[in-house]
C-alpha positions in Angstrom: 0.0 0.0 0.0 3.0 2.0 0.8 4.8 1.6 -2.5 1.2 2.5 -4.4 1.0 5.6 -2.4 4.1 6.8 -3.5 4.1 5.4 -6.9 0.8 7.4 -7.3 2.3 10.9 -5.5 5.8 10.7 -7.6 3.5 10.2 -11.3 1.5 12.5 -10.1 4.5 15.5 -9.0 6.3 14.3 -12.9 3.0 15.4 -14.1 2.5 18.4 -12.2 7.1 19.3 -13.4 6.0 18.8 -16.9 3.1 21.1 -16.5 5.2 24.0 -14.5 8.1 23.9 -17.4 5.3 24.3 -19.7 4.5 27.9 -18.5 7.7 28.8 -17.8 8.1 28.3 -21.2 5.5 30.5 -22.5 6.9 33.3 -20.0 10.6 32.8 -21.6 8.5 33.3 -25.0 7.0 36.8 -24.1 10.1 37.9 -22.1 11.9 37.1 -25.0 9.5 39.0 -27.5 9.4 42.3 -25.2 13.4 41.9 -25.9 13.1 42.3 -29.3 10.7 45.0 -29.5 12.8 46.4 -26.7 15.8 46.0 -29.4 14.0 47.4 -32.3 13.0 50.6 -30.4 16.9 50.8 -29.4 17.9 50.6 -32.7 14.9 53.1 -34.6 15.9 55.8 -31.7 20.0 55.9 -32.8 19.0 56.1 -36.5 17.0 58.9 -35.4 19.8 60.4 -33.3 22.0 60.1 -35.9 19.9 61.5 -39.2 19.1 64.7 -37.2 22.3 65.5 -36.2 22.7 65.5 -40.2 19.9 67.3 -40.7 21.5 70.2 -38.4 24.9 69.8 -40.0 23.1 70.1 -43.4 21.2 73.0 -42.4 24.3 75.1 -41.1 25.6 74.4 -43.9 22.8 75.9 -46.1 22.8 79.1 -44.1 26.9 79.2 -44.1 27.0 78.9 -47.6 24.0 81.0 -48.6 25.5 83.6 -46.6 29.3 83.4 -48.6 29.6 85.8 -51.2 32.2 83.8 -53.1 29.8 80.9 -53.5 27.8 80.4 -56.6 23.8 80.2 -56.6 24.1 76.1 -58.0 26.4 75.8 -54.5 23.4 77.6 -52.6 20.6 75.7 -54.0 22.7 72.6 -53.8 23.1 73.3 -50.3 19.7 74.0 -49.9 18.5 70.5 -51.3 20.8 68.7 -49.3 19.3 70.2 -46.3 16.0 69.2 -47.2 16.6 65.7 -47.8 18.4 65.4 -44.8 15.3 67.1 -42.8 12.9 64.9 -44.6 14.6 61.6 -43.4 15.0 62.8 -40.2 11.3 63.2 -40.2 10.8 59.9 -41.1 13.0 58.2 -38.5 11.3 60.4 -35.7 8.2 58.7 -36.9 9.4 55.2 -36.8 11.3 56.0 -33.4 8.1 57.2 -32.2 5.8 54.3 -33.8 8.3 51.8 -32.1 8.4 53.7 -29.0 4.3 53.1 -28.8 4.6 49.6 -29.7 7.2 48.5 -27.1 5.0 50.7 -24.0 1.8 48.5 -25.6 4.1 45.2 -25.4 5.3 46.4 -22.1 2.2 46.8 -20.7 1.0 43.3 -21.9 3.9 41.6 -20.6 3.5 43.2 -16.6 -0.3 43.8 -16.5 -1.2 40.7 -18.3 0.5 37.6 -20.0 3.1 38.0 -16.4 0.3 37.9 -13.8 -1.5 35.1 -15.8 1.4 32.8 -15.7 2.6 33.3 -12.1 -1.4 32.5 -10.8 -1.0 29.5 -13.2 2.1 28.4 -11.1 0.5 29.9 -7.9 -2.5 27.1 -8.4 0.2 24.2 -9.9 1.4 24.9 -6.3 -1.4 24.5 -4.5 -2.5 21.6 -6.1 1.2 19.7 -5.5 0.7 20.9 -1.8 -3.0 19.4 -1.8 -1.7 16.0 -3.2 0.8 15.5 -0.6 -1.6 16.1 2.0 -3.9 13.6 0.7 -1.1 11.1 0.9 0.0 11.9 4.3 -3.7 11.5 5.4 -4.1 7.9 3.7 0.0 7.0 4.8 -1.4 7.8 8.0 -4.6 6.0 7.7 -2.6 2.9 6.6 -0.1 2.9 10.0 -3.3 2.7 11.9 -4.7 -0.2 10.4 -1.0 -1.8 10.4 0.5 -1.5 13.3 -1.4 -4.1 15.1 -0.4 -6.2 12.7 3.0 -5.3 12.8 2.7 -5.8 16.8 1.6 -9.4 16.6 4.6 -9.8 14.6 7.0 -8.5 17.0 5.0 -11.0 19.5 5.8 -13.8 17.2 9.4 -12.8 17.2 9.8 -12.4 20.4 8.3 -15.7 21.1 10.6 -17.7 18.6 13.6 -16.4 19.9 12.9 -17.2 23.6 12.1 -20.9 22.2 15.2 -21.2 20.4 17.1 -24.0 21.4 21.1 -23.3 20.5 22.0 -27.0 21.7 19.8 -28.9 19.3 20.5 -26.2 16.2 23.6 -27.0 16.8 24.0 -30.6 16.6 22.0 -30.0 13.1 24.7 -27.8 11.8 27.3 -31.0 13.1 25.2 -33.7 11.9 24.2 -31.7 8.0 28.2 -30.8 7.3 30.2 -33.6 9.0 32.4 -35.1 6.3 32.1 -39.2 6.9 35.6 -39.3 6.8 37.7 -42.1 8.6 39.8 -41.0 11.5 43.7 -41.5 10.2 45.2 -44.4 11.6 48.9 -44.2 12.9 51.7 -44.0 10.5 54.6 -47.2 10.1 58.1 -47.0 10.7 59.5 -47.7 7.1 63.0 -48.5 7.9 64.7 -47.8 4.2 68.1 -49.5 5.8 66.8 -52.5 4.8 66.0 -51.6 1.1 61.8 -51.2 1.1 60.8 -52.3 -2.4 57.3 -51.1 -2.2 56.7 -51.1 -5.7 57.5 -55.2 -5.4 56.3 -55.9 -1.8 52.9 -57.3 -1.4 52.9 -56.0 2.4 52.9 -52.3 0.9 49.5 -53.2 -0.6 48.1 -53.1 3.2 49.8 -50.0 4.2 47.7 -47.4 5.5 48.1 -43.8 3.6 49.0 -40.9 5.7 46.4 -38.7 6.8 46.1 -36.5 4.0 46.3 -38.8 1.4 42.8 -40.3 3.5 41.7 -37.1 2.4 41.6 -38.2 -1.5 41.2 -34.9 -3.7 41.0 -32.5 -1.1 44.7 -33.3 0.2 46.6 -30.2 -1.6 44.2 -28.0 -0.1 43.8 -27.3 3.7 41.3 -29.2 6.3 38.2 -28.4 4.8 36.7 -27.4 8.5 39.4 -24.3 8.5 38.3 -23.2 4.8 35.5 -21.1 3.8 32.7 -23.0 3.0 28.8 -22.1 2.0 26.6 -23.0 4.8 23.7 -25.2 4.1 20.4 -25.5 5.1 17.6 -27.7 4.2 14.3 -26.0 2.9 12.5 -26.3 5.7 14.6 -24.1 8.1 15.6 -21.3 5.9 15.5 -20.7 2.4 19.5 -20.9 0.7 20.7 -17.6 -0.5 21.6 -17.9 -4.0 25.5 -17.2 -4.8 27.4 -17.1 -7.5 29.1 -19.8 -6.7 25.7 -22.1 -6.6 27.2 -22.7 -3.1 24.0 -23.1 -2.4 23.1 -26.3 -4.3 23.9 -29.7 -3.2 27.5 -30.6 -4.4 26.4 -32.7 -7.7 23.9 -30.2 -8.2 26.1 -27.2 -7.7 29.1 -29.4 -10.1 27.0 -29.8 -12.8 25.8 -26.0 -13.1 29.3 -24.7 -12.6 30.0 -26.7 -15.7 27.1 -25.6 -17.5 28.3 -22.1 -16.5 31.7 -22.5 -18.1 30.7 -24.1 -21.3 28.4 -20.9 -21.3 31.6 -18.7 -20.5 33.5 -21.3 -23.0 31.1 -20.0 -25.9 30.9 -16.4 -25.3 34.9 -16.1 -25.1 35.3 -18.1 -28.6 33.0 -15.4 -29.9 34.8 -12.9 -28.9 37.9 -14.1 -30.0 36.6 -14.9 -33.3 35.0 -11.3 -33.8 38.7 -9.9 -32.5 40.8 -11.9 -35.2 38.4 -11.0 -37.9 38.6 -7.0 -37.0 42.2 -7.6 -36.9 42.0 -8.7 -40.3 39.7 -6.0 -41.3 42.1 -3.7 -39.9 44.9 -4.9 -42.2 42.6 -4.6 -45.2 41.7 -1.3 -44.4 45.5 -0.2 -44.2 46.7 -1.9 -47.5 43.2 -0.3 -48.7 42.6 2.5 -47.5 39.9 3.2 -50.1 38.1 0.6 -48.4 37.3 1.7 -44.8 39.8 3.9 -42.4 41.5 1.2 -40.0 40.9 4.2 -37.3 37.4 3.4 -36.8 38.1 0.0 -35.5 39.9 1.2 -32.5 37.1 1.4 -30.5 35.4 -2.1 -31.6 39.1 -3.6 -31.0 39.3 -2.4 -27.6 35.5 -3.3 -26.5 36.6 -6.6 -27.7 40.0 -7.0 -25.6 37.7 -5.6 -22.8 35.2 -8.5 -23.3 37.9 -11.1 -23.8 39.6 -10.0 -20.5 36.5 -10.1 -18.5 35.7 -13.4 -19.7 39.2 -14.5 -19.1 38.1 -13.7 -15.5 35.3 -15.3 -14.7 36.5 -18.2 -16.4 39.4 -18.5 -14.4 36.8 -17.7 -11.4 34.1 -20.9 -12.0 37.0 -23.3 -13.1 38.7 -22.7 -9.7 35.3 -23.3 -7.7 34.5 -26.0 -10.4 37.9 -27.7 -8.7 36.5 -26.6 -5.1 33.5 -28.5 -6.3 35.0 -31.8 -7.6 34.6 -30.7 -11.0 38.1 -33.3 -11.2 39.2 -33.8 -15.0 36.3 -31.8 -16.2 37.7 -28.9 -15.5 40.0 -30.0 -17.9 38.3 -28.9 -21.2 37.7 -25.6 -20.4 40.6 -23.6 -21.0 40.3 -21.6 -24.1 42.4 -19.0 -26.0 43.2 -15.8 -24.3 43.7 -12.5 -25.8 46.8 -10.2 -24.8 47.0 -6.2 -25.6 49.4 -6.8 -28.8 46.1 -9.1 -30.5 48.1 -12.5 -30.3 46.3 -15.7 -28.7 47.9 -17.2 -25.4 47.2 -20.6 -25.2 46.3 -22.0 -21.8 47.5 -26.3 -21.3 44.9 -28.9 -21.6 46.9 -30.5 -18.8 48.3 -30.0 -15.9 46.3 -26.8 -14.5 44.1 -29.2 -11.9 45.9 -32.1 -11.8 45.8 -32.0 -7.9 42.0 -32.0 -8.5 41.6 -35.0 -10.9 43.3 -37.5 -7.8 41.3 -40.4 -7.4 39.0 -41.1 -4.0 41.0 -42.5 -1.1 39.2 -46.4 -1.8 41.9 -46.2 -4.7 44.5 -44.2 -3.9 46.7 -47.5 -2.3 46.6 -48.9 -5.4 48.1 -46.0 -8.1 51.9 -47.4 -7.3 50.7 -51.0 -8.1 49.0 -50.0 -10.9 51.8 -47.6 -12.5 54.3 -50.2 -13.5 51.8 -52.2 -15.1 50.2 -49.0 -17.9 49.5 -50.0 -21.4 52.8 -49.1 -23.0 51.4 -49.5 -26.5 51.3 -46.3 -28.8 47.3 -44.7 -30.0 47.0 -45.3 -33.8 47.2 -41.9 -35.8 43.9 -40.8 -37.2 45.3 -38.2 -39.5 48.4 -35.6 -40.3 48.4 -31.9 -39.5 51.0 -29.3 -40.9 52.0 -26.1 -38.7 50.8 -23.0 -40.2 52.9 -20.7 -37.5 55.3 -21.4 -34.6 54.1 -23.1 -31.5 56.4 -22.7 -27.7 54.9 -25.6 -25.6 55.8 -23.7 -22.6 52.7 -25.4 -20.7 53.1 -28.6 -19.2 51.1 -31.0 -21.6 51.7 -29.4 -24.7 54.4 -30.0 -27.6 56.6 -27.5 -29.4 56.4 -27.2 -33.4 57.6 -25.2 -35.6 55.8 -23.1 -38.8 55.7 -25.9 -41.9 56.7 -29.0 -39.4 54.0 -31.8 -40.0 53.0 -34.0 -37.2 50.8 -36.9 -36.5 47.5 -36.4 -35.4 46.3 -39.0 -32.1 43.4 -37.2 -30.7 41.0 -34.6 -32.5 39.8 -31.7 -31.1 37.0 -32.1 -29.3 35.7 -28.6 -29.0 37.8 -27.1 -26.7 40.5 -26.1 -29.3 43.3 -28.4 -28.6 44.1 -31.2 -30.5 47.0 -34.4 -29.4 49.8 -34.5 -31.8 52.8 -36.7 -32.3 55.8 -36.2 -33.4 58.4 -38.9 -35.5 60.5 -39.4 -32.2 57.1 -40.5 -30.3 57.0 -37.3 -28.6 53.5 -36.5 -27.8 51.5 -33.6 -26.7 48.7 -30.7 -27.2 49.0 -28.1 -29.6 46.3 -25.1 -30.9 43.9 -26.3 -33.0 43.8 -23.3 -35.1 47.4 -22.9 -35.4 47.8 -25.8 -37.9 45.9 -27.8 -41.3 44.5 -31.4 -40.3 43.8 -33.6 -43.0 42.4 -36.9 -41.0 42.4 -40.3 -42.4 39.7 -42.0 -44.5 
């Protein structure tokens, strides 16, 4: 009722603004017509100033030369003409001097005696009917608190009577038993006495071994005790509705994975756009300057920069949801969502496949005891090529999990690219590793 009463009052004051500029606007218009005439007067009364001083000039003139005895009669009656004229348009301008003079009194007149007073009682009445308004609405805000306020007192009643109920204890053990992590305690570690030459690769016994206490931990054991780390706080529905975050900390954890994924392939999308629309103004750009007929290249420097803008943002808020994606669980998922970045000189930086969450993609504790035993027993056979690929530029491989190549080199192709813009490569040597999918030509087996 509240919000209506002022939704109503603030229409109706916009309403009541539009209406008061209106008249000021028609007393800007007659001010600024009485300034005209007031300029047109002006100007008629120095042309008359200055054509009778003529006029006298000419006249004395006359008489001087009327009165020479060395002057000839065509000089005197020349004289004499010239003095008339002069007279006669002095005449005139003390007409229209005086014909203006009338007409700016009659517009002056109008303007404080009339069109004035009728547009300040038009704003004296606006006015009155603003002030009337707000005291309706102070009458029915008023009105409203009294019907309210009882309500609003059993309210505080109810309040007041849930918080003396409250029982801390039993809220509580509710927090304890909706967060406790199920973990086992950590039993205590062995001696392992390496004089005698341990071979726990080969030793049966090491199969048995319990793992230390972080390594009980599984995923989470390159972070810190989860209890110690900011978590989001959980409640089920019927205590208190979750706060939404941006983190969908709020969700259950396969809930919250799954939209944190659907987030980045979201992100994924957006920053490939970008970083298409940012090569292909780039290569309008060099059009433009070995054509200048066809466009200037200047006029791209604001689309170029709004694009770097959008890139780096997304850059962001990708780097953002994969990390929470990894607080999450997201394990090798997180994987395929690095994409191409885009520096200030317009070149692509190419983030590894590999390697960024490798603490993240660990497997659960139930399997950890058996990695060693498994290592030395891998599938040492080589992937089949599926096709060849030839380097159209020069590739570092700084990041761990990709290979080097340089411009023209032709390598093997193991894995294709399955939308995330890497492809698997592999070199002559059986060196093997991830390299830009748009930074080389694959031609793939039939």
């Amino acid at each position: 009722m509240m919000m209506s009463i002022c939704i109503d009052l603030t229409k109706y004051l916009q309403e009541l603004k539009q209406e008061r500029k209106t008249y000021l606007m028609e007393a800007k218009k007659a001010q600024q017509s009485l300034e005209s005439t007031y300029k047109q007067l002006d100007s008629s009364k120095k042309r008359f100033e200055r054509e009778w001083r003529e006029a006298e000039r000419a006249a004395q003139y006359a008489e001087k030369t009327d009165q020479d005895i060395n002057a000839t009669k065509a000089d005197v009656e020349k004289a004499k003409q010239q003095a008339h004229m002069r007279a006669h348009i002095a005449e005139e301008c003390k007409n229209d001097y005086a014909a203006q003079l009338q007409k700016f009194n009659k517009e002056q007149n109008q303007f404080y005696f009339n069109d004035m007073p009728l547009i300040f009682n038009k704003l004296q009445d606006l006015d009155e009917k603003r002030v009337r308004k707000l005291a309706q609405g102070y009458i029915l805000f008023s009105d409203t608190e009294k019907h309210v306020m009882p309500i609003i007192g059993k309210c505080l009643e109810g309040i007041t009577k849930a918080g003396t109920n409250v029982n801390e204890r039993n809220d509580s053990m509710v927090v304890i038993e909706q967060n406790k992590s199920g973990f086992e305690r950590p039993g205590d570690l062995e001696f392992e006495d390496y004089s005698q030459g341990i071979n726990r690769a080969s030793s049966d016994s090491s199969l048995g071994t319990p793992k230390g206490p972080m390594e009980l931990l599984g995923k989470n054991r390159s972070k810190n005790f989860w209890i110690f780390s900011k978590r989001s706080k959980k409640f089920t529905p019927e205590r208190l509705t979750p706060t939404v975050t941006e983190d969908f900390g709020h969700l259950p954890p396969e809930q919250r994975r799954k939209r944190l994924q659907q987030k980045l392939e979201e992100i994924c999308k957006e920053l490939q756009k970008e970083v298409d629309q940012s090569e292909a103004l780039g290569k309008m750009k060099d059009v433009y300057e070995k054509n200048p007929q066809m466009g200037d290249p200047a006029s791209l420097a604001s689309q170029i920069s709004q694009t770097s803008q959008n890139i780096e943002r997304l850059r962001g808020e990708l780097n953002k949801y994969e990390t929470w994606l990894a607080e999450a669980g997201g394990r090798g998922d997180t994987l395929r969502y690095k994409a191409h970045t885009f520096n200030n000189n317009g070149a692509h930086d190419v983030h590894s496949p590999d390697g960024a969450h490798s603490d993240e993609s660990t497997p659960d504790p139930s399997q950890a005891i058996y990695a060693e035993f498994d290592d030395d027993f891998e599938d040492e056979e080589l992937t089949a090529p599926i096709g060849k690929c030839t380097a159209m530029y020069n590739f570092p491989g700084a990041s761990e999990g990709t290979i080097s190549m340089q411009e023209g080199e032709v390598l093997a192709v193991v894995e294709e690219d399955k939308g995330d813009g890497w492809t698997r490569v592999r070199r002559s040597n059986g060196d093997e590793g991830y390299i830009p999918t748009s930074y080389v030509t694959i031609a793939l087996n039939k």
